[in-house]
N, C-alpha and C positions, 0 to 999 in steps of 0.2 A: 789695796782691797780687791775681794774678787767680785764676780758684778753682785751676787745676793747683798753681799754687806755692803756695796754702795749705794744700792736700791734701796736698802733698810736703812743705811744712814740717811738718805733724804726725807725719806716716807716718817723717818722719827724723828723728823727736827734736827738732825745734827747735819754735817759737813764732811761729804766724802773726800775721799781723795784728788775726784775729779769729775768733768760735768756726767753724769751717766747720760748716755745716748742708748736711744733703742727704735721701737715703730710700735705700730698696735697690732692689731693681729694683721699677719704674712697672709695676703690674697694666695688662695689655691692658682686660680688666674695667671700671677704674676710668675709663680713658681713656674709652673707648666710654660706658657709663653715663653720665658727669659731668660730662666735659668736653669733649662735642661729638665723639670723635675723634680729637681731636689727637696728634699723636705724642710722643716722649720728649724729643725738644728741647725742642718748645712747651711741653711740661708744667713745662720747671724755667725756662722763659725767665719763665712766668707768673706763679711764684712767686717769682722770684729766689733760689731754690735752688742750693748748687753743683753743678752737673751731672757726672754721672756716664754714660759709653756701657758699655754691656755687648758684648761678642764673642767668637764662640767656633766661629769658623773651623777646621774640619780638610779634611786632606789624606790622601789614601794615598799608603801606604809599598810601591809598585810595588816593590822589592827584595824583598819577602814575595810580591809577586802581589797585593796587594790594588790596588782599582781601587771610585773612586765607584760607589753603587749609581746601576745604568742606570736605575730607577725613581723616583731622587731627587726628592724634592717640596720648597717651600719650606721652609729649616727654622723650625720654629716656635717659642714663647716658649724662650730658653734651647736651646732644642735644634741641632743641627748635623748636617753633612752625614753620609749613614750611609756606612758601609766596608763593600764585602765583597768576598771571593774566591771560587774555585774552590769552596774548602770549611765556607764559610761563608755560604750564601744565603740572603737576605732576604725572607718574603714578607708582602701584607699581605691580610685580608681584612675587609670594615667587615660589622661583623654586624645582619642588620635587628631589626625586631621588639625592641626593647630600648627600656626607659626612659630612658636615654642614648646619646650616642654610645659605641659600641662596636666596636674594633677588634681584633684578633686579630694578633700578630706570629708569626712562626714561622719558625724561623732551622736551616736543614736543612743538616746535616753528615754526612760519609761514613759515618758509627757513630750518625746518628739524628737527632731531630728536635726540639728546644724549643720552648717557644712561651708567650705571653707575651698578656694579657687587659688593655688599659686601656678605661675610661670615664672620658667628661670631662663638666662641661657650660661654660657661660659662664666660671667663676672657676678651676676648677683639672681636674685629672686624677688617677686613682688605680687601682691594681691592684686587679683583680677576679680575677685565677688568676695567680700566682707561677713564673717561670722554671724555676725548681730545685723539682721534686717528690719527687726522690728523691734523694740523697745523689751516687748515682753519675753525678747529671748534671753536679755539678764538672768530671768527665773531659771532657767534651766541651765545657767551657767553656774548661778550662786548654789543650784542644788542638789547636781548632780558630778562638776566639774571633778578629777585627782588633785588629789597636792603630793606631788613628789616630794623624794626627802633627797638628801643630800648624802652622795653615797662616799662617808666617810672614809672608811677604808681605801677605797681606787684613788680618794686625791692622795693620801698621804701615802699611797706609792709611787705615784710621782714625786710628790714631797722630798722621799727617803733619796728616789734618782736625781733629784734637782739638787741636792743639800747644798752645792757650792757655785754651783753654775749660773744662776738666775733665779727671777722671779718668779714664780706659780701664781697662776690670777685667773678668775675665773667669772661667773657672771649671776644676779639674780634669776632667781627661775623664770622664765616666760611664756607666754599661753604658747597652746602645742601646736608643733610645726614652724608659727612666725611669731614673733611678739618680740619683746621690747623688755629690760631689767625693770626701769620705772613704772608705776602705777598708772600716770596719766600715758606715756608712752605706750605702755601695752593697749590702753582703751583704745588709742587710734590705731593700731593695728588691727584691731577687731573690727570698729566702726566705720574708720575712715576718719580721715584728719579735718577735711571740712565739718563733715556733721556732727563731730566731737567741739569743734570751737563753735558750732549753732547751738548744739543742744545748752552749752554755758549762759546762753542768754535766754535760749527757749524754756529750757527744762532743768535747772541746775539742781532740783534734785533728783533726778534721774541720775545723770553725770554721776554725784556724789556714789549713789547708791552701786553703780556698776563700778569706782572704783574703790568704795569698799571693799565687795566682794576680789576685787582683782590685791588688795591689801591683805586680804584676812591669809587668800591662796599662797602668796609672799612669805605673808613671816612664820606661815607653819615653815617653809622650806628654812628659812631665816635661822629659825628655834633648832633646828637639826644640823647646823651648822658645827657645835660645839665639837671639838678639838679636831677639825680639818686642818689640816696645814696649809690653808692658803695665804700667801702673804698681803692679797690683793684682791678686792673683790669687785665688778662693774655694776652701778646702778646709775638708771637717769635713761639715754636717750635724747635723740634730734629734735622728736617732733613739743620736744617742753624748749626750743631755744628763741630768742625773740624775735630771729628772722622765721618763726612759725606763729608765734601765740604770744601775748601782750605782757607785761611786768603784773597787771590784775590779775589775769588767767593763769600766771604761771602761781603769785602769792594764795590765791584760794582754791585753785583745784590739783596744782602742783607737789607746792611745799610741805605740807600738810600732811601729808600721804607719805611722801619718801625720808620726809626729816624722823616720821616714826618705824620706818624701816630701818634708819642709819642708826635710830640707839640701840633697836634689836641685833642690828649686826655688832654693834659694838659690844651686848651683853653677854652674846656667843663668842665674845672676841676676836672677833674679826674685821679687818679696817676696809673703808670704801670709798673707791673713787666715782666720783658725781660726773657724770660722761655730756657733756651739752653740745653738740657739732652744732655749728650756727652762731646767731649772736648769743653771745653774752652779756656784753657789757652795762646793759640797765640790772640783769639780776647778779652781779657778782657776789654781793652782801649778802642777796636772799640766797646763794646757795651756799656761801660759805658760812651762816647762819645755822645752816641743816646741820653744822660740823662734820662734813666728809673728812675722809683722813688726805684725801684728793682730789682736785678739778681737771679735767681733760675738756675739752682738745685744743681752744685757745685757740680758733681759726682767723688767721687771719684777712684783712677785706680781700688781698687776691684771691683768696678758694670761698669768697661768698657769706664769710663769717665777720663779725665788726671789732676782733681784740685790739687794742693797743699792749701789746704784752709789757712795757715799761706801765703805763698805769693800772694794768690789771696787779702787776706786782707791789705796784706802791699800797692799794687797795688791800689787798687779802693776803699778800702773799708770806703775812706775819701769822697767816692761820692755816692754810692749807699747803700740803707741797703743790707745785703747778707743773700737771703734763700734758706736753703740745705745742703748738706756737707755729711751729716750723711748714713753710709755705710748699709743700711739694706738688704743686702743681706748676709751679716755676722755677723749681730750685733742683727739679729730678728729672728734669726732661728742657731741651731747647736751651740748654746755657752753659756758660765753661766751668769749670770744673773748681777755675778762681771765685765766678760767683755763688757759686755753692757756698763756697767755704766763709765769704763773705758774710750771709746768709747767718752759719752757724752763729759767727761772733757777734752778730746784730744782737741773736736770742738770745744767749748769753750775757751780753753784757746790759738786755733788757728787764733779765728773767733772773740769771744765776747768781746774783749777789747774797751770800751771805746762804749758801743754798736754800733747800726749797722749792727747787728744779729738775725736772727730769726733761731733755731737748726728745722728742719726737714727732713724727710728721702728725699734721693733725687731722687725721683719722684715714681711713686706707690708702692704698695708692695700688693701682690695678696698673700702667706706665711707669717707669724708669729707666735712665742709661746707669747700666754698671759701674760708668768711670764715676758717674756723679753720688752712688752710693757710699763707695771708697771716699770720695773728697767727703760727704757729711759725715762719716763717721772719722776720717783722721783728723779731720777738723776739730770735734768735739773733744775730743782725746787729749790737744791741746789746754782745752778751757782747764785749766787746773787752779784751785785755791791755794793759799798761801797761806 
C-alpha cells in the first residue's frame, strides 16, 4: 500500500498492510533547531514516516459582506486567512518593551471594541489578556463576529498534489488568531480555562449561550465543507480532557455541542477526529458516542495524560480508529534506540489488533534525537498483519 491507502484502510475499518506510523503536526521549532530547516515533506521523507499535509484555507462569504482582511499577512503555524466586514475590523499592534513578542489584536464593532493579548516565543504562543472580559461581550461576539467558509478549491489542490503520498487533514474553524476546533475548547480560549469551569456552576446559562454562538460560527464553516478533499478533519481540544474538566462538565457543556458538529461534518462528508490531549479514560464512551471517525492522542501517564492503550482498545476500539499512544517524552530523547523500539511493540501489540490503529506520538514534540526517530519509525514498519 502507499501511505494514503493505508491511512484510508484504517480510518475505514479495514486492515492495512502494516502498522501506519506517522506524528501530528511537525513543530516549525523542531524543524529549524534539528533538522537544518527543512520543511514538512523532507521531514517524513527522512524518516520514512507516513506523511501527512496539514490545510486550512478560508474564504469569505461576500453574501454577508465579508471580504479578506486588506492587511492579510502570511498565515502562520495552523493559522488562516482572517475575515472581516464592515462591522467587524481587524487591527493589530506589536507592543515593544516586552519579554516576548507581544501583539495586541483588537477587533472593533459598531457597539465597541475587543481585543485580544498573545505572546509567543520560538516553540508556541499563549494569551496574556482574554477576549471576553465581561460577560456581555458575548453580545458583540454573537453579532457581529465572520464565519469563514472553507476555501474549497486551495485544499483540493493539495488534494490533487497529495493523491498518493499521504493524508490531507486539516482543522475546524477557530476564533481569530487563537482558539481551539471544539466549541467548549474555543470558549476557554476566549475566557480563560478557570473562569469557563466557574461560570458552569455560576452561570450555566451563560456558558450554554456563548457556546451556542461559538456552534452556530462552526457549522456555517462545517455546511461549506462539501466536496473538499480532506481525508481528515481535527475537532475537540485539551482543555475538554479530564485532567482539565470533570466527566459532568465534559457530558453537559461538552458533548452536546461537538456530537452536533460531527454529524454536520459527516453530512458534508467529511470524517473527524476527536483530538483530547490529557485524560481520557472516564469519557472514552462519551466520546466515542459523538461517532468521530477518530480519537487522538491517547496520552499516556508519563506525558501527564491517564490511557491504558490495551483498555482503551478493548473499550472503543470496535468503534473509532485510535491515534496516539506513543510516549515521546521518553522514547525520543534520553534512551537507546533498543528502547524506542520497545516502546513501538508495546503500542502495538496494545492498540493494533485487528487494525484500528494509527501509532503516533501523542501530540507535539518540540525535542528529539534523530537516531531515535529512525528507531520509531523502522520499528513500526515491522508491525505487519497477517
Amino acid at each position: 500500500m502507499n501511505p494514503k491507502q493505508r491511512f484510508l484502510a484504517v480510518l475505514d475499518g479495514g486492515l492495512p498492510d502494516r502498522l501506519p506510523v506517522t506524528t501530528h503536526h511537525v513543530m516549525p521549532y523542531f524543524l529549524e533547531k534539528t533538522m537544518g530547516g527543512i520543511d514538512n515533506e523532507a521531514f517524513f521523507s527522512e524518516f520514512g514516516l507516513d506523511p501527512i499535509v496539514w490545510t486550512v484555507p478560508h474564504r469569505a462569504d461576500a453574501s454577508r459582506g465579508d471580504y479578506l482582511s486588506p492587511d492579510q499577512e502570511e498565515p502562520g503555524f495552523l493559522a488562516s486567512e482572517q475575515i472581516e466586514n464592515d462591522t467587524w475590523r481587524i487591527r493589530k499592534e506589536t507592543m515593544t518593551q516586552e519579554q516576548y513578542d507581544t501583539t495586541r489584536y483588537s477587533f472593533d464593532t459598531p457597539k465597541g471594541t475587543l481585543s485580544l493579548v498573545l505572546q509567543s516565543n520560538d516553540q508556541t504562543s499563549w494569551v496574556v489578556e482574554h477576549v471576553i472580559k465581561e460577560k456581555k461581550d458575548i453580545d458583540l461576539i454573537g453579532e457581529f463576529i465572520t464565519r469563514p467558509l472553507c476555501d474549497v478549491d486551495a485544499v483540493n489542490v493539495i488534494a490533487d498534489a497529495w493523491s498518493r503520498r499521504g493524508l490531507v487533514r486539516g482543522h475546524i474553524c477557530c476564533f481569530d488568531f487563537f482558539g481551539q476546533p471544539g466549541c467548549w475548547q474555543d470558549a476557554c480560549c476566549l475566557v480563560g480555562t478557570e473562569r469557563m469551569i466557574m461560570a458552569t456552576f455560576d452561570d450555566p446559562s451563560w456558558v450554554h449561550a456563548l457556546l451556542t454562538i461559538l456552534k452556530e460560527r462552526k457549522l456555517t464553516f462545517i455546511r461549506s465543507l462539501k466536496g473538499a478533499r480532506y481525508e481528515l478533519l481535527e475537532l475537540g481540544g485539551g482543555d475538554a480532557s479530564t485532567t482539565v474538566i470533570s466527566p459532568k462538565v465534559f457530558r453537559e457543556f461538552v458533548a452536546p455541542y461537538d456530537a452536533e458538529l460531527i454529524r454536520a461534518a459527516h453530512e458534508a462528508g467529511q470524517r473527524i477526529s476527536y483530538h483530547t490531549c490529557g485524560g481520557m479514560m472516564p469519557i472514552l464512551e462519551d466520546i466515542a458516542n459523538m461517532q468521530p471517525d477518530a480519537m487522538e492522542t491517547f496520552t499516556p501517564i508519563g506525558m501527564g495524560g491517564d490511557v491504558d492503550l490495551a483498555q482503551a482498545k478493548k473499550r472503543i476500539g470496535d468503534k473509532v480508529c485510535m491515534i496516539g499512544g506513543f510516549d515521546q517524552l521518553h522514547f525520543f530523547t534520553g534512551c537507546t534506540a533498543e528502547k524506542t523500539k520497545n516502546e513501538v511493540q508495546r503500542c502495538f501489540e496494545a492498540a493494533g489488533a485487528g487494525g484500528g490503529y494509527i501509532l503516533s506520538p501523542s501530540d507535539h514534540f518540540f525535542e528529539a534525537d534523530i537516531e531515535l526517530l529512525h528507531a520509531f519509525a523502522d520499528a513500526a514498519k515491522e508491525c505487519r498483519y497477517e
